[in-house]
VOTOR-429639 format. One line per field, with one value per residue (C-alpha): residue number from 1; residue in one letter; y, z, x. Coordinates in Angstrom, 1 decimal. Layout:
pos <- c(NUM_...)
code <- c(A_...)
y <- c(Y_...)
z <- c(Z_...)
x <- c(X_...)
END
This chain:
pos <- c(1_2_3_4_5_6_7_8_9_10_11_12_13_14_15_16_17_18_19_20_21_22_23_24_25_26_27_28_29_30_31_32_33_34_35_36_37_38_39_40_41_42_43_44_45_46_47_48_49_50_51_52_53_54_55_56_57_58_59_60_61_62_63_64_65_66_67_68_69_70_71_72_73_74_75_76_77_78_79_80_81_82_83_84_85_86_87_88_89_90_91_92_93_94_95_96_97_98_99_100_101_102_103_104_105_106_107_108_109_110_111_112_113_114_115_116_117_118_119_120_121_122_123_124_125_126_127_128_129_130_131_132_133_134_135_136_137_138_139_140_141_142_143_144_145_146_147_148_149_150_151_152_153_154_155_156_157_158_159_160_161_162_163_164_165_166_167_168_169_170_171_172_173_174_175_176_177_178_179_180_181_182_183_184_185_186_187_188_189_190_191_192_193_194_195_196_197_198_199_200_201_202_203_204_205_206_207_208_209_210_211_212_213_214_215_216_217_218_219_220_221_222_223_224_225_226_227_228_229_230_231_232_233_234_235_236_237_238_239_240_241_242_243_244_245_246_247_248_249_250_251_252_253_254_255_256_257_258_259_260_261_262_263_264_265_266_267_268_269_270_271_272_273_274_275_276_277_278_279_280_281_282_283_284_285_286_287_288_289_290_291_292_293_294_295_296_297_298_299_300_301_302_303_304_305_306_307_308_309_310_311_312_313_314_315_316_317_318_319_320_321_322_323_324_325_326_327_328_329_330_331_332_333_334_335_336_337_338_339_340_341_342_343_344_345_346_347_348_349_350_351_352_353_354_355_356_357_358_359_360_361_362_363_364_365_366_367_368_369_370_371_372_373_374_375_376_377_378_379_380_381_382_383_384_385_386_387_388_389_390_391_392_393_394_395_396_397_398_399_400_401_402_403_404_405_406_407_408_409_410_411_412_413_414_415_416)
code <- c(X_X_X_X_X_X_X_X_X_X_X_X_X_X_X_X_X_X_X_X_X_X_X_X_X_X_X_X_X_X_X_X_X_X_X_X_X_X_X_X_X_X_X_X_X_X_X_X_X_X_X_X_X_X_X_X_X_X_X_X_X_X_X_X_X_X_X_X_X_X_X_X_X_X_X_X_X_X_X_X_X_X_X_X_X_X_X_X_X_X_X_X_X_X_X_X_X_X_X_X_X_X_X_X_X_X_X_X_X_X_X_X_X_X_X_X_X_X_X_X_X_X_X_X_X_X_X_X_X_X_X_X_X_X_X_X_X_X_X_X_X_X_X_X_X_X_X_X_X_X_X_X_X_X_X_X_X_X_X_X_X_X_X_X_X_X_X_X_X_X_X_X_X_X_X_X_X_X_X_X_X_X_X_X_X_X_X_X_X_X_X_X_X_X_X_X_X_X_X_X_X_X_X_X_X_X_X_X_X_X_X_X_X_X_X_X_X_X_X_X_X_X_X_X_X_X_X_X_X_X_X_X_X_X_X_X_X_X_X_X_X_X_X_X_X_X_X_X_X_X_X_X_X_X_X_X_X_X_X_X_X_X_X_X_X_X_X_X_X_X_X_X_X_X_X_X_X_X_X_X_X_X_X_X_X_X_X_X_X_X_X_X_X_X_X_X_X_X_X_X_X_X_X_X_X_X_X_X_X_X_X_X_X_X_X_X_X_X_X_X_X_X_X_X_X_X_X_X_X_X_X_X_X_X_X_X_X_X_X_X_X_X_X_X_X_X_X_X_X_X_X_X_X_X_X_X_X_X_X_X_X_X_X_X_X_X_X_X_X_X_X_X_X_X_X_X_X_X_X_X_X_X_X_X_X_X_X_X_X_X_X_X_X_X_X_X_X_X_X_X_X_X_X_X_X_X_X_X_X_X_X_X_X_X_X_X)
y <- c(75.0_74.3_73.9_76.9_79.1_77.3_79.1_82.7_84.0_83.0_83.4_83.4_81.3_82.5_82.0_84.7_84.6_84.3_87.8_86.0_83.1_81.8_78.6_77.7_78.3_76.1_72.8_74.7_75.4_71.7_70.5_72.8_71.2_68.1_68.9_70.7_67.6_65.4_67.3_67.5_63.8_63.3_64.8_62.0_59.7_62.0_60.8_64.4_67.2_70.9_73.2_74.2_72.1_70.1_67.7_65.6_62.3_61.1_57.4_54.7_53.9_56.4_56.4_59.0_59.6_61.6_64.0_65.0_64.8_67.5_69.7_69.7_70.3_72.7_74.6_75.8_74.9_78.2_80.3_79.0_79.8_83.7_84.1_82.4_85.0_88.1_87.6_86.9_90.5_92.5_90.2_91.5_95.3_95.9_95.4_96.6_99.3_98.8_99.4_96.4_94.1_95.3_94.5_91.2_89.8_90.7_88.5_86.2_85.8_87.4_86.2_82.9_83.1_84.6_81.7_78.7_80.0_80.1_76.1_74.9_75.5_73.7_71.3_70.9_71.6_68.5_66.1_67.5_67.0_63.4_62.6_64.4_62.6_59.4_59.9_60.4_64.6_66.2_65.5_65.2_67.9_69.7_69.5_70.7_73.7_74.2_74.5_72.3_71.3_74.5_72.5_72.5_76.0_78.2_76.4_76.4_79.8_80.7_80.0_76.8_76.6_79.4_81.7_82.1_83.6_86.2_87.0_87.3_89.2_91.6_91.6_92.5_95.6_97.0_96.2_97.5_100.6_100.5_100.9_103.7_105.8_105.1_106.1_105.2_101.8_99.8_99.4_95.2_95.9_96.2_94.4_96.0_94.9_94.0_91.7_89.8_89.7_88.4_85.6_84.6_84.3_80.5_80.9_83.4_81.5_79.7_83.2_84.4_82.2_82.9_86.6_86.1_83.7_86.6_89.2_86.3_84.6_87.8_88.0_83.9_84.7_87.3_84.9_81.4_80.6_81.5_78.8_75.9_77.0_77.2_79.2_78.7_82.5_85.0_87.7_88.1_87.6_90.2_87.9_86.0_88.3_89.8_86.5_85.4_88.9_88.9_86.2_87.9_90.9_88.8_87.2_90.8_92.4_88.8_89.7_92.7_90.9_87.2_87.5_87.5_84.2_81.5_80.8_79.4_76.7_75.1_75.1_73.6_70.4_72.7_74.1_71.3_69.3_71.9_72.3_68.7_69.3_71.7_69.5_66.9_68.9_70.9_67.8_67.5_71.2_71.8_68.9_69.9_74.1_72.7_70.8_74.3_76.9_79.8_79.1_81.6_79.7_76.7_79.2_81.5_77.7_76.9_80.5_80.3_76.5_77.0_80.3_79.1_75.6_77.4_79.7_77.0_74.8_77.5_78.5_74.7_74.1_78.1_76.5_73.1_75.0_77.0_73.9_71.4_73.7_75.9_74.9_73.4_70.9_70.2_68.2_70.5_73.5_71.0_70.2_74.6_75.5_72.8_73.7_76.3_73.9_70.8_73.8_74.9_71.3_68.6_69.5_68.5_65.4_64.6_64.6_62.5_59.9_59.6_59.0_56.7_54.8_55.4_51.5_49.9_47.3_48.4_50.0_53.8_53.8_52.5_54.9_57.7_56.6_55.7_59.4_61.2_59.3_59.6_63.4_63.7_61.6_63.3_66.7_66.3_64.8_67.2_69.9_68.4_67.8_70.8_73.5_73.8_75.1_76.6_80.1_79.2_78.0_81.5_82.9_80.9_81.2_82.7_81.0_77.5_76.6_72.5_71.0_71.8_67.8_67.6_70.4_68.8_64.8_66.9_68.6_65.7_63.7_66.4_66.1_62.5)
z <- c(286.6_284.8_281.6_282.0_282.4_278.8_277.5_279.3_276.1_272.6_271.5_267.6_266.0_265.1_261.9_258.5_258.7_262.8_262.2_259.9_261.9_265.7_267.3_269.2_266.1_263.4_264.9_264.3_260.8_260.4_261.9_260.0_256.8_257.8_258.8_255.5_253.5_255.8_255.6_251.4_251.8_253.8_251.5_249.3_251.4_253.7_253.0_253.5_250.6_251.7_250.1_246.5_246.9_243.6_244.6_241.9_242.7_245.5_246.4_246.6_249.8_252.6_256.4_258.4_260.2_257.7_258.4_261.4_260.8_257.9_259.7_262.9_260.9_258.6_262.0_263.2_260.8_258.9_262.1_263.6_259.9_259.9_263.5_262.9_259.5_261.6_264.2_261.6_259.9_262.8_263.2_260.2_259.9_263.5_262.3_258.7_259.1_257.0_253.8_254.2_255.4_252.0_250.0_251.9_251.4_248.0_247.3_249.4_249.1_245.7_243.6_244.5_244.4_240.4_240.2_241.4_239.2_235.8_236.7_239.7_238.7_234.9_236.4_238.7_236.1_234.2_237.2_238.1_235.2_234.5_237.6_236.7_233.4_235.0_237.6_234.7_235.3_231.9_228.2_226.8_224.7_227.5_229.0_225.7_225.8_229.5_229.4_232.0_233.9_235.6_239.1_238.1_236.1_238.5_240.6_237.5_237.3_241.0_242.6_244.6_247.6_246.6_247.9_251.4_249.7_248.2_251.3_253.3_250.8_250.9_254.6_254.8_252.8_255.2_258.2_256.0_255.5_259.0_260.3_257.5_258.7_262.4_262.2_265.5_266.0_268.8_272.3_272.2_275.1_277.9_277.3_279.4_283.3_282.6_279.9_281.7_284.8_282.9_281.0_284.7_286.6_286.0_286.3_283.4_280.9_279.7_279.3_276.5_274.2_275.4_275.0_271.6_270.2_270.6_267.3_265.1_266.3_265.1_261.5_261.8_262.5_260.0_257.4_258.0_254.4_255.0_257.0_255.9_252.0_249.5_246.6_244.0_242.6_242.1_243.2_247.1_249.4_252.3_254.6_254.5_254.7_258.3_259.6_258.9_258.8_263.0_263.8_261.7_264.3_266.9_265.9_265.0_268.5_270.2_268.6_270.6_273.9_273.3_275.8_278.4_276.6_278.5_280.7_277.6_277.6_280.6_279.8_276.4_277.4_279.5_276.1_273.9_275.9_276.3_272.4_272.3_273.2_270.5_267.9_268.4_268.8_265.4_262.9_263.8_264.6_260.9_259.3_261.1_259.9_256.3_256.5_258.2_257.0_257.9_261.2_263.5_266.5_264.6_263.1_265.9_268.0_264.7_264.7_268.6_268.0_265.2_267.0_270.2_268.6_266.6_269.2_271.6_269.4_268.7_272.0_272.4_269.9_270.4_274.0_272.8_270.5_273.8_276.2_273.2_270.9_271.9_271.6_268.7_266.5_263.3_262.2_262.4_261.2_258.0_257.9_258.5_256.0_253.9_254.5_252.2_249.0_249.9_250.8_247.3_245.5_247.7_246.4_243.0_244.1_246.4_244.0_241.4_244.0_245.0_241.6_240.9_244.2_243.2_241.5_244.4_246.5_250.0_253.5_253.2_256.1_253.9_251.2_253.7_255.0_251.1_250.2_252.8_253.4_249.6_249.3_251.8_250.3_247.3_248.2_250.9_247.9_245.4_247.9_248.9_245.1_243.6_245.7_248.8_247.7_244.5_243.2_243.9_247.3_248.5_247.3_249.6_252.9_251.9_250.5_252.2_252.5_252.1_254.9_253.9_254.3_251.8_249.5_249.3_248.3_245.8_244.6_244.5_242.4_239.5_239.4_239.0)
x <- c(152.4_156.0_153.8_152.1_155.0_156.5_153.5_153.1_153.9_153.3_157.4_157.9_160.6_163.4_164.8_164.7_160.5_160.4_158.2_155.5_155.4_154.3_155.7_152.7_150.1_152.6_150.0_147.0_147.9_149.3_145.4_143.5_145.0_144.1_140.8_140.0_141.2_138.7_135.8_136.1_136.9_133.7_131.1_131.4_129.8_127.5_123.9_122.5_123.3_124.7_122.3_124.3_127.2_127.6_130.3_132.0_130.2_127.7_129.5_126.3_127.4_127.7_127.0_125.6_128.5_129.9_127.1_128.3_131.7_131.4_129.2_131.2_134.7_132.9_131.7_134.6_137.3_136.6_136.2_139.5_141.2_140.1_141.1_144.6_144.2_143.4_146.3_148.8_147.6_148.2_151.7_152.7_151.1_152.8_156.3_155.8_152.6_149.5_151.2_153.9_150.8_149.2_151.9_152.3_148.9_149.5_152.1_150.7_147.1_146.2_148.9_148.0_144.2_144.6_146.9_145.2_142.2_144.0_145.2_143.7_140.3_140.3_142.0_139.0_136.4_137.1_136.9_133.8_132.7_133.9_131.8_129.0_129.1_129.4_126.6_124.3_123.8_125.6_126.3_130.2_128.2_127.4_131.3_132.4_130.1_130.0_126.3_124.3_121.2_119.9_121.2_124.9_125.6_124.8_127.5_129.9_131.4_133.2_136.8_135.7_137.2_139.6_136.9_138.8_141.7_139.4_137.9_140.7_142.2_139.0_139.7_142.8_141.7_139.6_141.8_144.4_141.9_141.0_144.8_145.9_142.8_143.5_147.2_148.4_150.3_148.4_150.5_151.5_154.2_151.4_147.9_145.1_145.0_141.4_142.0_144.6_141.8_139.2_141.4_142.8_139.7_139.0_135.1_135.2_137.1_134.1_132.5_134.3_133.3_129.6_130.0_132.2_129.3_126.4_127.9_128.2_125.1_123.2_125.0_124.0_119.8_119.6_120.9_122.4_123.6_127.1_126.9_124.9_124.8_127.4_127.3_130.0_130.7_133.6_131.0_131.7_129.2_128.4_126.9_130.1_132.1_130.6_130.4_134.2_135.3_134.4_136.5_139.1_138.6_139.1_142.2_143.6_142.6_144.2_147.8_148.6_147.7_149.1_151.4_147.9_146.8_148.0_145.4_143.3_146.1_145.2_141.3_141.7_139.8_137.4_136.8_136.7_134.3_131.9_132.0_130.5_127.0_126.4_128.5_125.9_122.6_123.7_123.4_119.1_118.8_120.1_117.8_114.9_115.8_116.3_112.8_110.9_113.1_110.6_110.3_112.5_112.3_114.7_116.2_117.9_118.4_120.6_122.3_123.1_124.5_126.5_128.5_128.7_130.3_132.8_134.0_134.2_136.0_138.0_138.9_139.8_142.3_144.1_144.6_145.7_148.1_149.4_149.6_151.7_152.9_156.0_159.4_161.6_159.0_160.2_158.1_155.1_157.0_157.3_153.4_153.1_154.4_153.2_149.6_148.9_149.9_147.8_144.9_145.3_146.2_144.1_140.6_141.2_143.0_140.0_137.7_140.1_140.2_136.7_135.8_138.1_136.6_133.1_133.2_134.9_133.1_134.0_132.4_132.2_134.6_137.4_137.1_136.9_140.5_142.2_141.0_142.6_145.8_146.4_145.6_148.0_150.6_150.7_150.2_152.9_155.3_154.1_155.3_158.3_159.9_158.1_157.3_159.0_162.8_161.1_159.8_156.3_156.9_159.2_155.8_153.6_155.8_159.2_162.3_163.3_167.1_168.0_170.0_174.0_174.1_171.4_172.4_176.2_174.1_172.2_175.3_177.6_174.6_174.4_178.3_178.4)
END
């Protein structure tokens, strides 16, 4: 019970961006990162193919664990993202009204998407395309003209994964929208009695992610490619969009009510090992949807898995995050703030790596471990000497002060 009362409220840090950021949510951000470099790291050596994913190079040796490790990360990883996206908006627009939010997101969302497209992309272009060259599927002619097979240019033209910034940005306009047209400010002093009720009655907590799972199971039936497809293209997609864009809801209609939330701490393993069962049935429910993929039947059982996985999941790490995550952690304040340049660097360096380990005599396994632990490494360094104290990192999550110890080693070095 101490535990619980550590976490009755979710309490913002408090420091020059304490109104931008949430103690208790700086791990999920640190996690998600991770899990997002993993899952790119994975498709290397996943036997299967996601429908219109053109990956840099398929490794000759691969393992079907991979399988389920991308599927099960790419399940909820996203979900958990917009929700952590939708309860930062309303953070924001309830101190600074919808038209500081707007001009937030615009600094910090859209000046970085337009950015990592003018050099994150090329970057990424050529890698591609060095692996595609080497896996025998283009031309140096066709590299030099950017004109390939029919299966790789429709994938060539589109933001990668710099997709979710566009999206959230388009999100963020409507909620934006949404909150102008609405006018009044939401009440966050006094959550509903009802809400609180139903998050403290321990034989409902399991419920919510049930009755959460049903919306996004519908958008999932009517079409599933959001999901289980990929489509590389600067042209939005409206599927998308509603599926994401209702976990985005949800994390903006959690923010006024946090302080009713810590109940979900203590069920976090509740959640977590419910979310198992699906995680495992989803990998044959998917091959078995890609093999028939008229019949409904398959097709609603792969809807109903994927939701109720990702809201579970989600539900389980947004506890986790209240149970461990309050109090003074440096350490994954670091890796939170971090996050958002090894989301934007790490897929280039992924692919990099993996090709360069594509001639390597070694278990799948292996590879798997030298790809993420380097991406890490060097997009952790990369942000440390390049980005954190700079212009473009004050753009990603505000200005950064050294440590006055560090600042006066750093000053007396220049003066020597």
């Amino acid at each position: 019970m101490a535990q619980v009362s550590q976490v009755s409220s979710i309490r913002s840090t408090d420091e020059a961006d304490s109104e931008d950021r949430i103690a208790a949510l700086d791990g999920l951000r640190a996690g998600a990162m991770l899990l997002g470099v993993c899952l790119h790291a994975a498709v290397s050596y996943m036997p299967s193919r996601m429908p219109g994913l053109i990956w840099v190079i398929h490794d000759g040796v691969g393992h079907s664990f991979f399988d389920f490790l991308f599927w099960w990360f790419h399940g909820f990883r996203l979900p958990l993202f917009f929700f952590l996206a939708g309860f930062f908006a309303a953070l924001v627009e309830s101190k600074r009204g919808p038209s500081g939010l707007l001009v937030h997101r615009v600094r910090r969302v859209l000046v970085p998407f337009v950015a990592g497209c003018l050099f994150l992309l090329p970057i990424a272009f050529y890698i591609w395309s060095a692996g595609w060259l080497v896996s025998g599927r283009c031309t140096v002619k066709e590299i030099l003209a950017v004109k390939f097979g029919s299966e790789v240019q429709g994938e060539v033209y589109g933001p990668l994964h710099l997709w979710f910034l566009e999206d959230l940005f388009l999100l963020t306009l409507v909620y934006c929208a949404f909150r102008f047209g609405n006018g009044r400010r939401p009440k966050i002093q006094n959550p509903s009695r009802q809400t609180s009720q139903l998050v403290n009655r321990p034989w409902t907590r399991w419920l919510l992610p049930l009755a959460l799972s049903v919306p996004t199971a519908l958008v999932l039936m009517v079409n599933l490619k959001p999901v289980i497809a990929h489509h590389n293209s600067f042209v939005p997609d409206g599927w998308r969009l509603s599926y994401y864009g209702l976990f985005f809801l949800a994390g903006a209609f959690v923010y006024p009510k946090r302080s009713q939330l810590s109940p979900i701490g203590d069920s976090w393993i509740l959640y977590l090992s419910l979310s198992l069962l699906p995680a495992v049935i989803l990998l044959p429910l998917l091959q078995h949807h890609l093999q028939n993929p008229h019949d409904w039947g398959l097709r609603m059982a792969l809807a109903a898995t994927l939701s109720l996985s990702a809201w579970l999941s989600l539900f389980g790490f947004l506890g986790l995050g209240l149970r461990w995550g309050n109090g003074p952690r440096p350490a994954l304040r670091y890796l939170a703030d971090a996050s958002y340049w090894v989301y934007l660097c790490h897929l280039p360096l992924v692919g990099l790596i993996q090709l360069d380990l594509e001639g390597v005599d070694c278990p799948a396994g292996i590879k798997f471990v030298a790809v993420v632990a380097l991406t890490a490494l060097l997009a952790l360094a990369s942000y440390h000497t390049l980005i954190r104290y700079t212009f473009v990192g004050t753009c990603l999550h505000g200005p950064r002060r050294r440590s006055v110890a560090r600042s006066d080693e750093i000053a007396s070095r220049r003066a020597a």
